[in-house]
VOBA-1610 file (N, C-alpha, C; in pm, whole numbers, padded with zeros to 5 digits, always signed):
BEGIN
Unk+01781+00638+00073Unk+01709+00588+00189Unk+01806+00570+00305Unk+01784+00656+00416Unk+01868+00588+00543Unk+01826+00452+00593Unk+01959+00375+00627Unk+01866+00294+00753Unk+01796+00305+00875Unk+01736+00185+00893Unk+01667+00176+00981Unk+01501+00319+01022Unk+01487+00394+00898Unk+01415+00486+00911Unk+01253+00429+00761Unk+01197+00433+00888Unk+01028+00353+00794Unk+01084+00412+00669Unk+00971+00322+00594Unk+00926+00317+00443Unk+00798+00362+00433Unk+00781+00388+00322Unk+00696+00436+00263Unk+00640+00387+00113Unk+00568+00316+00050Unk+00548+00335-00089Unk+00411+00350-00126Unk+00342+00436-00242Unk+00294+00448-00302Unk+00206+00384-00369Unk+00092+00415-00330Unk-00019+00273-00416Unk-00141+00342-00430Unk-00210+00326-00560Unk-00353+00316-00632Unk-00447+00287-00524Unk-00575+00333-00505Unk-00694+00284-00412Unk-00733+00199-00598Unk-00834+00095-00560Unk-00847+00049-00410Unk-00805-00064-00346Unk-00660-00070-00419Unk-00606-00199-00386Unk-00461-00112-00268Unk-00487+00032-00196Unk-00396+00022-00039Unk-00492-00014+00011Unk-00622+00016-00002Unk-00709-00046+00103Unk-00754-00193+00125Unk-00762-00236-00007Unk-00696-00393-00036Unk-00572-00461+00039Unk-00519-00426+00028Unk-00363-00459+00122Unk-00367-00476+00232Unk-00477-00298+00299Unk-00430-00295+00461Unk-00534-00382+00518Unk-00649-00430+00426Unk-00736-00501+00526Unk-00687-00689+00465Unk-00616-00685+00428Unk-00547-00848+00429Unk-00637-00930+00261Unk-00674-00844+00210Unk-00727-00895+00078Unk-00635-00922-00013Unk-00553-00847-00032Unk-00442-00827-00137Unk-00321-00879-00082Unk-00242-00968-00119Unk-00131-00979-00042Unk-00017-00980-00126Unk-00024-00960-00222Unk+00116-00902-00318Unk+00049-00796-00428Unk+00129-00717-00442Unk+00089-00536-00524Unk+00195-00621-00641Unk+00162-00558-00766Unk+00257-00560-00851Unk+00297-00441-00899Unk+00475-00509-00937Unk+00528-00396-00970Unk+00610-00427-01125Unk+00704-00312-01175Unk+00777-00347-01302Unk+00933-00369-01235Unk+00935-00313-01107Unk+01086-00322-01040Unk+01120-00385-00898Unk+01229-00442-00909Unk+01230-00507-00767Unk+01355-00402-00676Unk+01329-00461-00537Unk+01361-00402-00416Unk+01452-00495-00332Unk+01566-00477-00294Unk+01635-00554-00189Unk+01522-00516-00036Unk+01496-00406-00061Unk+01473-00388+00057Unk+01352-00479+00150Unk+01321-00554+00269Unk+01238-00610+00345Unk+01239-00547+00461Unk+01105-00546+00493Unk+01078-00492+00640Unk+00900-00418+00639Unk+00929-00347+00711Unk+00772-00232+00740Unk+00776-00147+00633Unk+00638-00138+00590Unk+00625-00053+00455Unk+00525-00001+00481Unk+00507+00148+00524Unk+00371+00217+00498Unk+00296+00215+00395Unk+00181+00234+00335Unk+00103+00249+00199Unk+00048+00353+00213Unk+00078+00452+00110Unk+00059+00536+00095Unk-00045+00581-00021Unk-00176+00584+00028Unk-00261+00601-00123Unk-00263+00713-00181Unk-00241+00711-00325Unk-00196+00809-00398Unk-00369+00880-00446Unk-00358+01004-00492Unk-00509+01097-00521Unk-00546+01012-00648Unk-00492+00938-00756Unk-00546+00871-00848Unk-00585+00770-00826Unk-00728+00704-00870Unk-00753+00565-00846Unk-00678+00454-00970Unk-00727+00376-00954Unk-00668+00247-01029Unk-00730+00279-01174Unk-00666+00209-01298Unk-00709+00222-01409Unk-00862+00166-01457Unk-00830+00006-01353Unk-01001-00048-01350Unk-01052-00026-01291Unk-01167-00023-01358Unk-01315-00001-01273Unk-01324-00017-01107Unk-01412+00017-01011Unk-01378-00067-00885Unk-01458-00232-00931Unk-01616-00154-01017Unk-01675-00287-00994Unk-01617-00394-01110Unk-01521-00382-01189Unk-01462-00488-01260Unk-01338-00540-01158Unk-01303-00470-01052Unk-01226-00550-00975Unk-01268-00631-00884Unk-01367-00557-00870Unk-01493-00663-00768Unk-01544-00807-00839Unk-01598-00759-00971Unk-01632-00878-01021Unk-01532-00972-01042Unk-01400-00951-01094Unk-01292-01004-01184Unk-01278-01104-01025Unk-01233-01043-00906Unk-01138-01069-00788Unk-01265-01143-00678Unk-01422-01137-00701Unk-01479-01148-00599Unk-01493-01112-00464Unk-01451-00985-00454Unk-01412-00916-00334Unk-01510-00767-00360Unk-01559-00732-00199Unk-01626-00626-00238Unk-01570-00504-00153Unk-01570-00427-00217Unk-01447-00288-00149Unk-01562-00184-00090Unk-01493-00133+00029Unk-01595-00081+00063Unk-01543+00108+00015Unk-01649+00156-00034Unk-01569+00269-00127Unk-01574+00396+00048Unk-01618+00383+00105Unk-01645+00491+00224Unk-01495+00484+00279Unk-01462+00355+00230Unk-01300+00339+00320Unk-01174+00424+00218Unk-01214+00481+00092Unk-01082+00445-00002Unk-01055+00638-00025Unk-00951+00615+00104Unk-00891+00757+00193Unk-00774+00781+00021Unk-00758+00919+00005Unk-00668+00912-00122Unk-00572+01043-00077Unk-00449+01005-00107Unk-00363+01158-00094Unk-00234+01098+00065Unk-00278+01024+00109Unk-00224+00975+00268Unk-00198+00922+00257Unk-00124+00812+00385Unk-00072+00693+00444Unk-00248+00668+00479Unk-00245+00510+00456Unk-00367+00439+00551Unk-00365+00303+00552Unk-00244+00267+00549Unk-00207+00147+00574Unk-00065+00096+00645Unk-00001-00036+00656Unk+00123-00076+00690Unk+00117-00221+00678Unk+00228-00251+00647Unk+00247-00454+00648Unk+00399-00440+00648Unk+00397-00567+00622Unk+00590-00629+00613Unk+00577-00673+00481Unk+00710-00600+00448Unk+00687-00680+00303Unk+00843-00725+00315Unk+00749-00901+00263Unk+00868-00996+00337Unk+00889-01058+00180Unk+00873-01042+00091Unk+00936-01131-00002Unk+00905-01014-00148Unk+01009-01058-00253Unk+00990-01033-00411Unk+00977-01089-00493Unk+00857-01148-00573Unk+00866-01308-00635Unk+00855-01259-00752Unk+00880-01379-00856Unk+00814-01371-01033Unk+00706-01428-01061Unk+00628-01546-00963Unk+00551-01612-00942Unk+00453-01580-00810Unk+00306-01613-00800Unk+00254-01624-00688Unk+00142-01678-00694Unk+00083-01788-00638Unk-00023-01825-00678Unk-00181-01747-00593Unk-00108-01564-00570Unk-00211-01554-00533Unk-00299-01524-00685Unk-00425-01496-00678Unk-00505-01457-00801Unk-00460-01254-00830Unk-00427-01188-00754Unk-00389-01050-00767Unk-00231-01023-00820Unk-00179-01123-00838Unk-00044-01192-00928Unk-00082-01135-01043Unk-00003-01031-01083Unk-00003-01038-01263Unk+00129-00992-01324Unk+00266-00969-01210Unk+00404-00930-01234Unk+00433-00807-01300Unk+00548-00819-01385Unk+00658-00891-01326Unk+00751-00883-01203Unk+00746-00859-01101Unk+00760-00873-00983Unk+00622-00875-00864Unk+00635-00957-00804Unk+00527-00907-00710Unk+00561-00939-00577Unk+00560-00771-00506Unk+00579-00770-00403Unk+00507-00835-00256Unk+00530-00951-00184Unk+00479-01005-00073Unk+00473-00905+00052Unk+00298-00927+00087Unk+00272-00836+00200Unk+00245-00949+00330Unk+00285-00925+00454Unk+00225-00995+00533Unk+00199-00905+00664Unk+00106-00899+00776Unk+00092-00842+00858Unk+00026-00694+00854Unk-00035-00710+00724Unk-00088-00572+00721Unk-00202-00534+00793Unk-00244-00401+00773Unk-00338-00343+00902Unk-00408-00227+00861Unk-00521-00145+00844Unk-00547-00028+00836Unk-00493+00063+00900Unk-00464+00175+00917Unk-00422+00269+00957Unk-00535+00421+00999Unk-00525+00503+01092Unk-00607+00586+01043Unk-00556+00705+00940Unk-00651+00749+00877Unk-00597+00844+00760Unk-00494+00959+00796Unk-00354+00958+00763Unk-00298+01103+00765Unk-00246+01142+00631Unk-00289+01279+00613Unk-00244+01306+00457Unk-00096+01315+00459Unk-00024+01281+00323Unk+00100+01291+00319Unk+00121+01306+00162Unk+00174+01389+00064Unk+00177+01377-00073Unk+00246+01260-00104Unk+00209+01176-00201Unk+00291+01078-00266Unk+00415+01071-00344Unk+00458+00960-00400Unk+00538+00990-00484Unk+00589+00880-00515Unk+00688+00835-00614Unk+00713+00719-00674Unk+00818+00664-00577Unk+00841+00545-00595Unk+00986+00450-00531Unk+00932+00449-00411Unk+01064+00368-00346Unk+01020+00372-00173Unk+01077+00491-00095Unk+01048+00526-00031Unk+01090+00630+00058Unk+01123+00663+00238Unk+01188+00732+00224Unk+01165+00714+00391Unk+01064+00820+00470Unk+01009+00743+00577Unk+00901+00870+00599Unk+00941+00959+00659Unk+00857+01082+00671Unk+00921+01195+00717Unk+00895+01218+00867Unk+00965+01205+00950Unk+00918+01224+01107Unk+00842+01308+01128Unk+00760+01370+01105Unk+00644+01466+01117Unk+00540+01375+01083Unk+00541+01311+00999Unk+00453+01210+00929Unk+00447+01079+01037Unk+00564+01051+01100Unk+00530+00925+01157Unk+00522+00952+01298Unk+00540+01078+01301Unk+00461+01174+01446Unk+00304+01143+01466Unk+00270+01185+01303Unk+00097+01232+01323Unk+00038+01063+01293Unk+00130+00959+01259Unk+00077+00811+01248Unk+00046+00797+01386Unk+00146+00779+01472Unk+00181+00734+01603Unk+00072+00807+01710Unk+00020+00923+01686Unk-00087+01006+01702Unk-00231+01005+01659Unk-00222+00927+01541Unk-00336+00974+01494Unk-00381+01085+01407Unk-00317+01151+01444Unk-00343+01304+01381Unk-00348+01342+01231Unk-00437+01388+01206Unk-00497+01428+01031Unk-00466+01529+00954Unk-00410+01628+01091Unk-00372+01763+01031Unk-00268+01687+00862Unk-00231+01814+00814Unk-00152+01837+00689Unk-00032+01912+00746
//
C-alpha cells in the first residue's frame, strides 16, 4: 500500500450497503489493520452467507434489495478504530472494524479482492465523476 493513496476494502452485500447508509457501524473481520483513515467499500459479486430476511429479522433492519449494487465501489466512511469488543449488536469479532462518516456512493464497477488496497486512479477518477463505465 502507498501512502497517502485511498483504500479500498472488500465487503459482502448487504451489509456495504449496510455500512454506507449508517446501519452497520463495525464489519467484522478475522484480522486487524494499523491502518485508519478513508476506506472505500467495495461490494463484492457474492452475497452474504445469511439470508437477507434472517438479517432483517435477526438485526431489525430492513434492506432495501433495489439498492444492493454488487461487483463495485458504493460506498465510503472513516474507519477510525479496531476493537475486540463493541456494544454494537452487528459485533460478532474477532476484530471489529469501526466505521464512522459513512455515505452511499454512486455505483462504479471495480473487481474486488481480498485485504485493503489502494485504489486505482482510474477508479477514483470515475468516483469523483460519477461515472459507471468499466
Amino acid at each position: 500500500m502507498k501512502p497517502d493513496v485511498p483504500k479500498w476494502l472488500s465487503v459482502r452485500q448487504p451489509y456495504a450497503w449496510l455500512i454506507g447508509v449508517g446501519i452497520k457501524p463495525v464489519e467484522n473481520r478475522s484480522w486487524y489493520t494499523h491502518y485508519r483513515g478513508q476506506l472505500f467499500i467495495q461490494a463484492t459479486l457474492a452475497f452474504a452467507r445469511t439470508p437477507l430476511e434472517k438479517i432483517e429479522k435477526d438485526h431489525k433492519v430492513q434492506i432495501d434489495r433495489s439498492a444492493l449494487h454488487r461487483g463495485g465501489i458504493v460506498a465510503v466512511a472513516d474507519l477510525t478504530d479496531i476493537v475486540t469488543a463493541h456494544r454494537s449488536k452487528w459485533f460478532e469479532g474477532p476484530f471489529g472494524w469501526v466505521f464512522e462518516n459513512p455515505r452511499l456512493l454512486p455505483f462504479v464497477p471495480m473487481p474486488g479482492a481480498q485485504g485493503i488496497r489502494d485504489v486505482p486512479e482510474e477508479v477514483l477518477e470515475r468516483i469523483k465523476h460519477g461515472d459507471r463505465k468499466r
